[in-house]
Backbone as a chain_set.jsonl record, in Angstrom:
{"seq": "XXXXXXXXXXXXXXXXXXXXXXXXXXXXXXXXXXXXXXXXXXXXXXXXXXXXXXXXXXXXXXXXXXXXXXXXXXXXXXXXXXXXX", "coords": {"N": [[-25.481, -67.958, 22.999], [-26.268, -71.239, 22.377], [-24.869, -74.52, 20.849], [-27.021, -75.823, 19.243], [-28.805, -73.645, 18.473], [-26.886, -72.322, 17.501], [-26.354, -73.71, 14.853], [-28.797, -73.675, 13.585], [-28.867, -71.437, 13.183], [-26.624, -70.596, 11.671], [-27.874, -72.661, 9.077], [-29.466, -71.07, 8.32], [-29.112, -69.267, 7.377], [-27.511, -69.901, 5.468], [-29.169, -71.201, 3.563], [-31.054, -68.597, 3.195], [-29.404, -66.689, 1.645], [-28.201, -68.242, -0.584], [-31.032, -68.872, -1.521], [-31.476, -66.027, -2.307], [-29.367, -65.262, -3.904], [-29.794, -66.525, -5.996], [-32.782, -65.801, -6.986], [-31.989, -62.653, -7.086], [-30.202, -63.744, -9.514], [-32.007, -64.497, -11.532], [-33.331, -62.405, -12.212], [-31.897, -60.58, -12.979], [-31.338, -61.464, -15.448], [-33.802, -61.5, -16.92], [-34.518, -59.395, -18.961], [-36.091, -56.746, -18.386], [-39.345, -53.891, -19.657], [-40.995, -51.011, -20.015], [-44.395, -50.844, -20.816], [-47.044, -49.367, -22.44], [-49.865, -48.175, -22.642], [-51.537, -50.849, -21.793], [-52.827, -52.142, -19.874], [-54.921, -53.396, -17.437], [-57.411, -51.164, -15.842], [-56.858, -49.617, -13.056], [-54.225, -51.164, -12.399], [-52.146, -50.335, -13.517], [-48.172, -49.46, -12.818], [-47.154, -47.541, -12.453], [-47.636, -43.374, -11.626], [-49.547, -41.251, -13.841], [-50.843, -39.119, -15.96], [-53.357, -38.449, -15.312], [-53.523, -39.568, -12.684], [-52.096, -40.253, -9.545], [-50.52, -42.815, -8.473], [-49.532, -46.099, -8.417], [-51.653, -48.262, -9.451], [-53.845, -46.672, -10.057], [-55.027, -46.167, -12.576], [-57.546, -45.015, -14.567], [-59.166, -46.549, -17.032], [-59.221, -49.413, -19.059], [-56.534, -49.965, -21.035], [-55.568, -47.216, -20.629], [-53.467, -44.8, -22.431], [-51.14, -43.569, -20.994], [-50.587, -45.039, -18.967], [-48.428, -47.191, -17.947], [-47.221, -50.982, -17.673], [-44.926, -53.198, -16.379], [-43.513, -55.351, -18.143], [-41.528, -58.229, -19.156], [-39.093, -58.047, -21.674], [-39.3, -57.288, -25.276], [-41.729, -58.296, -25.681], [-43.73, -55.961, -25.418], [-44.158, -54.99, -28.112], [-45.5, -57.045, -29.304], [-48.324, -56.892, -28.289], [-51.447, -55.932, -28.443], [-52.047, -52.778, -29.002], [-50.417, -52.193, -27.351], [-46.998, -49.845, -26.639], [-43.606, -48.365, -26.512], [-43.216, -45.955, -25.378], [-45.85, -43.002, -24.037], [-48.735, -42.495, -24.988]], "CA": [[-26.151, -68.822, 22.051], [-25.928, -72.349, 22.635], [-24.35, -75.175, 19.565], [-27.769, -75.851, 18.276], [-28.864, -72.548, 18.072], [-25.857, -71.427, 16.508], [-26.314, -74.491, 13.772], [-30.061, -73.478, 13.044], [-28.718, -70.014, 12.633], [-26.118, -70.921, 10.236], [-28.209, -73.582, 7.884], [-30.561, -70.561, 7.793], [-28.294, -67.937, 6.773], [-27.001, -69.913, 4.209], [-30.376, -70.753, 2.671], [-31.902, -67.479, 2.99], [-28.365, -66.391, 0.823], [-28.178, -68.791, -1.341], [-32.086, -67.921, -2.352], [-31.103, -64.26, -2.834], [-28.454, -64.699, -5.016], [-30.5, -67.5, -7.121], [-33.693, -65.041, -7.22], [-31.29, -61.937, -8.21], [-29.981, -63.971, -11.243], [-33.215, -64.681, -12.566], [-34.239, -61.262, -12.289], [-31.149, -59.781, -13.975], [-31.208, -62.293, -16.758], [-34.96, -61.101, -17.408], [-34.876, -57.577, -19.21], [-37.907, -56.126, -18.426], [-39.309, -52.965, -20.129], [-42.467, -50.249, -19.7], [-45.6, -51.297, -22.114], [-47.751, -48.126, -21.924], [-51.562, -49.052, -23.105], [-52.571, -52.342, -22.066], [-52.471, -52.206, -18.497], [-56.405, -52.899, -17.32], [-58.003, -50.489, -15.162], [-56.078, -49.734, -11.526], [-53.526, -52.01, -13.029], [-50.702, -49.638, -14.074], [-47.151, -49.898, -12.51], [-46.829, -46.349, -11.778], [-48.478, -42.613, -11.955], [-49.95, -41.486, -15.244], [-50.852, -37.441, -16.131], [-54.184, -38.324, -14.607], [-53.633, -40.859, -11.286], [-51.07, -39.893, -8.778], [-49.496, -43.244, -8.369], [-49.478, -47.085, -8.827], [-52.804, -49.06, -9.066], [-54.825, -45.67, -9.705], [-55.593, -45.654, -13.541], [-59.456, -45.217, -14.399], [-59.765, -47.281, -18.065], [-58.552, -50.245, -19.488], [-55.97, -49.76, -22.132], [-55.162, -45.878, -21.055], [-52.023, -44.436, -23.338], [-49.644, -43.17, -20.418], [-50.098, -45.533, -17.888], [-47.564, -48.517, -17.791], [-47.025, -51.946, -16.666], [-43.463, -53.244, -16.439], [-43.35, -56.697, -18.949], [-40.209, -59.21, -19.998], [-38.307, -57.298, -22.976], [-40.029, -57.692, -26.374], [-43.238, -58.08, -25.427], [-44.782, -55.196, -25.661], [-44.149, -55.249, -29.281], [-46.487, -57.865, -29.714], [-49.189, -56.742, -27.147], [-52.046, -55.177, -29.701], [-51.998, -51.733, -28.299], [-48.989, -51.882, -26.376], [-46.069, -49.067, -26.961], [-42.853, -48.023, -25.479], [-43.701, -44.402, -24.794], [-46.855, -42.669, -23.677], [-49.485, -42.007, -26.239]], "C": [[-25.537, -70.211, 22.194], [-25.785, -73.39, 20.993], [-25.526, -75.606, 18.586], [-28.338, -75.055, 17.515], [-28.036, -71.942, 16.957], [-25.731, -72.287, 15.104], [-27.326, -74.183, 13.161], [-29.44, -72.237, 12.602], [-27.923, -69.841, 11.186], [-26.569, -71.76, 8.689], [-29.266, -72.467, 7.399], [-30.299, -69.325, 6.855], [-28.0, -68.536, 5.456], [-28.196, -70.306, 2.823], [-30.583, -69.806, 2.102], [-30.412, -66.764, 1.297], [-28.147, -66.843, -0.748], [-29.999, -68.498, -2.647], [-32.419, -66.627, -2.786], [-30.034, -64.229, -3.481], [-29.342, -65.62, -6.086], [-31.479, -66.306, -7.85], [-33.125, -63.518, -7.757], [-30.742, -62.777, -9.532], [-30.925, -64.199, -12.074], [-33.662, -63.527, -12.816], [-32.904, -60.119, -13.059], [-30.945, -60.494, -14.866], [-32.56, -61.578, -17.338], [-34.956, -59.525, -17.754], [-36.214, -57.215, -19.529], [-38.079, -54.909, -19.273], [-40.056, -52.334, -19.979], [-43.046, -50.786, -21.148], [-46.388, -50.021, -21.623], [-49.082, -48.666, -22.775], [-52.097, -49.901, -23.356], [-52.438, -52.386, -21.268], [-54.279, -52.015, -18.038], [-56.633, -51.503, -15.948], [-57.661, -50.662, -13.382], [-55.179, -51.056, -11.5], [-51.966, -51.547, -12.726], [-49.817, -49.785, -12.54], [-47.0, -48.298, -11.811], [-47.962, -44.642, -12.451], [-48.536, -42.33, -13.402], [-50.194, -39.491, -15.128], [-52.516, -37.308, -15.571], [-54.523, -38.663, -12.976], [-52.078, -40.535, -11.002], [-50.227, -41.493, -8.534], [-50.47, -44.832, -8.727], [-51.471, -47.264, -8.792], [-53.738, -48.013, -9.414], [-55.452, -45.639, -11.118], [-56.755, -45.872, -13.593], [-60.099, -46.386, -15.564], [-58.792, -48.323, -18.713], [-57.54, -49.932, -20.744], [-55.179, -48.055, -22.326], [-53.837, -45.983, -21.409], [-50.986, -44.368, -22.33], [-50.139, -43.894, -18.968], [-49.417, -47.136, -17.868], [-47.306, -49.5, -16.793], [-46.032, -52.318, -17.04], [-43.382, -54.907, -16.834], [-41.83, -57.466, -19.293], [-40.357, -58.004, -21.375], [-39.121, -58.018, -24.414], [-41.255, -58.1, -26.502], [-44.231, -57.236, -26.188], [-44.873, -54.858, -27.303], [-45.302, -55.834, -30.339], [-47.965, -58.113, -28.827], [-50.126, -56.119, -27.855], [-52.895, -54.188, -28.527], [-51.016, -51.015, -27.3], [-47.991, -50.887, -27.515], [-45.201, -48.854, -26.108], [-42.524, -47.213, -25.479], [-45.679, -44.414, -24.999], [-47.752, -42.293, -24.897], [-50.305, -40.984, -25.694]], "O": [[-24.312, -70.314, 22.128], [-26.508, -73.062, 20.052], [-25.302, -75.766, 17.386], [-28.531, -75.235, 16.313], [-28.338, -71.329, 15.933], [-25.094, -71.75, 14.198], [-27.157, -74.294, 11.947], [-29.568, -72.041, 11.393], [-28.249, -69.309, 10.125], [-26.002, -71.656, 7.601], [-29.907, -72.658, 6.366], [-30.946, -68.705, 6.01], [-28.167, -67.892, 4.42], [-28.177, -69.932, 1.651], [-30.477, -69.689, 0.881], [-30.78, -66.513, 0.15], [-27.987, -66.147, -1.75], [-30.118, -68.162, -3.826], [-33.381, -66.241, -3.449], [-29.593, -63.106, -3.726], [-29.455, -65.077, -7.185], [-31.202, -65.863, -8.965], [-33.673, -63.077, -8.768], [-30.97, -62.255, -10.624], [-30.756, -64.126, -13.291], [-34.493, -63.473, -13.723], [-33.155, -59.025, -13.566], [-29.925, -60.064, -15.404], [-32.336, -60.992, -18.397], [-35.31, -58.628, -16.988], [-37.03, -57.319, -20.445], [-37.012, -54.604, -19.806], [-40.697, -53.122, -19.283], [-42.448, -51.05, -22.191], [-46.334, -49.702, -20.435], [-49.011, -49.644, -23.519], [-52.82, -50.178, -24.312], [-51.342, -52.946, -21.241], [-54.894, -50.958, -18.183], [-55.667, -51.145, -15.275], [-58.084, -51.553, -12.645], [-55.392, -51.928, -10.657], [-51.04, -52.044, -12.085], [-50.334, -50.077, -11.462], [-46.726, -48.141, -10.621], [-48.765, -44.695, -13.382], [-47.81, -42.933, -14.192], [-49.687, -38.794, -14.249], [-52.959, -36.173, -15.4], [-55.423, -38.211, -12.267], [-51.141, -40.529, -11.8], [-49.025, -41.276, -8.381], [-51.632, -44.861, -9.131], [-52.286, -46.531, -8.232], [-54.842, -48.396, -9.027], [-56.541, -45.064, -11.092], [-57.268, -46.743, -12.891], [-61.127, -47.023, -15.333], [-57.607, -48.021, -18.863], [-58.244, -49.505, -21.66], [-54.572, -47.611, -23.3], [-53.074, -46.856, -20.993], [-49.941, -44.977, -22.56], [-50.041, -43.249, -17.924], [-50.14, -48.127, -17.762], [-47.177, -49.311, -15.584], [-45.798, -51.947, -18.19], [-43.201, -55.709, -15.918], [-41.054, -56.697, -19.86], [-41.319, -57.388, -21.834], [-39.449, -59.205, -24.442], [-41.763, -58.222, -27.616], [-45.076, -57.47, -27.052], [-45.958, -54.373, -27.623], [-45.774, -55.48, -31.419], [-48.561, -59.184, -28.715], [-49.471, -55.136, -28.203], [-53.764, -54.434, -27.69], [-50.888, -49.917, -26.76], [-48.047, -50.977, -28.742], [-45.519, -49.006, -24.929], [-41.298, -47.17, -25.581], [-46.461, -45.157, -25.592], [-47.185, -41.698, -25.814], [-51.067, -40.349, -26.423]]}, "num_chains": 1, "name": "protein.A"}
């Protein structure tokens, strides 16, 4: 590897680094939480007791399928809960 190479390599490393520790602290400062019935239709976050996995639910608003919101939210989401109905 020749001295420019090896300078592009290093200004890139330390970017790419520097934006992966930035983008983890924002994302462990943010406590997320499950909202279970307000997630529209092939929406939801994960499977449900009808739909084998993400993206699969059939109706807007079903009880046990969840989307994954900022903390306190779902509180104030009219229909939202944090368990399955």
């Amino acid at each position: 590897m020749n001295k420019p190479q090896l300078i592009a390599a290093a200004v890139a490393a330390a970017v790419g680094s520097s934006l992966a520790m930035g983008g983890g602290a924002i994302a462990a400062d943010a406590k997320m939480e499950k909202c279970y019935g307000v997630a529209k239709a092939g929406a939801n976050d994960c499977q449900t007791a009808t739909s084998s996995c993400a993206g699969t639910s059939t109706v807007d608003g079903q009880k046990d399928a969840w989307v994954l919101i900022p903390g306190g939210l779902c509180d104030r989401l009219v229909g939202g809960a944090k368990a399955a109905g």
